[in-house]
C-alpha positions in Angstrom: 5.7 11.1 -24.1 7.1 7.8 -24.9 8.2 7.2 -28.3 7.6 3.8 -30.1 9.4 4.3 -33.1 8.5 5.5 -36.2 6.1 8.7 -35.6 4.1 6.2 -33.2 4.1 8.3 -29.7 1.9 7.8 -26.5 1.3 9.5 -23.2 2.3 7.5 -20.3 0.2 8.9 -17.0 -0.4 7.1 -13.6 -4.5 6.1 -13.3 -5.7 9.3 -11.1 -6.9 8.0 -7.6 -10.3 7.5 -7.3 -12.0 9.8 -4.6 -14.1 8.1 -1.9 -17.3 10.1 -1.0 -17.7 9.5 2.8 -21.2 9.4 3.4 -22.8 10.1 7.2 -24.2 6.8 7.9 -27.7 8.7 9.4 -28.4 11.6 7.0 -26.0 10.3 4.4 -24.7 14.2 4.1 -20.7 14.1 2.8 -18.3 14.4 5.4 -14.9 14.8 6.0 -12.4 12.0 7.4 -10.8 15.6 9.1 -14.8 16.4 10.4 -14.3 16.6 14.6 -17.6 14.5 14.3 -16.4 12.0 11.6 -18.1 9.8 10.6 -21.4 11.6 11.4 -22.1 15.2 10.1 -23.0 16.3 13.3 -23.6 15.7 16.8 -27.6 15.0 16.2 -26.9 12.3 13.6 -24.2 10.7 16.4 -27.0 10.9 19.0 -29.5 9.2 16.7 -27.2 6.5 15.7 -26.4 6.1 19.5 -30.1 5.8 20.2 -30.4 3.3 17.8 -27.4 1.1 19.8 -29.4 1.4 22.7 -32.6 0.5 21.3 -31.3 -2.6 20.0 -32.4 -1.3 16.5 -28.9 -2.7 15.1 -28.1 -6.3 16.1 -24.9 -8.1 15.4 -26.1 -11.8 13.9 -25.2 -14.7 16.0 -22.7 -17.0 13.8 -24.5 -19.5 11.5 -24.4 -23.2 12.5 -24.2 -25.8 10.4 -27.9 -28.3 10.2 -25.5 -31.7 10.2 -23.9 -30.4 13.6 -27.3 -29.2 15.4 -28.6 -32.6 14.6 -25.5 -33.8 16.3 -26.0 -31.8 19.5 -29.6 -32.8 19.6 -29.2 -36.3 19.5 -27.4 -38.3 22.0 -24.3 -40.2 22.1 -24.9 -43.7 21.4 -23.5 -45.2 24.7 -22.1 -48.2 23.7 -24.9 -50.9 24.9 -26.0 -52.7 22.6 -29.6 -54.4 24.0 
């Protein structure tokens, strides 16, 4: 308790950490960061999930190119004649 003078007191406590619910990604059952199959429940949801590598089911994007520079490459170089 902190006192702010006259009979004006207030409890000063530390914002409790929030707890993160870790999720399997497949079945979306809570897991444990301490789980020997983190961060899958179990090995069937880290054999789907590997299936779905395979399969090409997930696909990194390719990085997004600007319109101005793909007309750029497109077009060719002006090379200097000037007929």
């Amino acid at each position: 308790m902190v006192s702010l003078g006259k009979n004006l007191k207030y409890s000063v406590t530390m914002p409790s950490k929030r707890a993160l619910k870790l999720r399997c990604p497949i079945c979306k059952k809570a897991v444990k960061n301490t789980d020997a199959e983190f961060p899958f429940c179990s090995d069937r949801c880290r054999t789907i999930d590997l299936g779905k590598w395979a399969s090409g089911a997930y696909v990194i994007p390719s990085p997004v190119t600007d319109v101005d520079e793909q007309i750029r490459e497109s077009t060719p170089e002006d090379s200097g004649d000037d007929s």
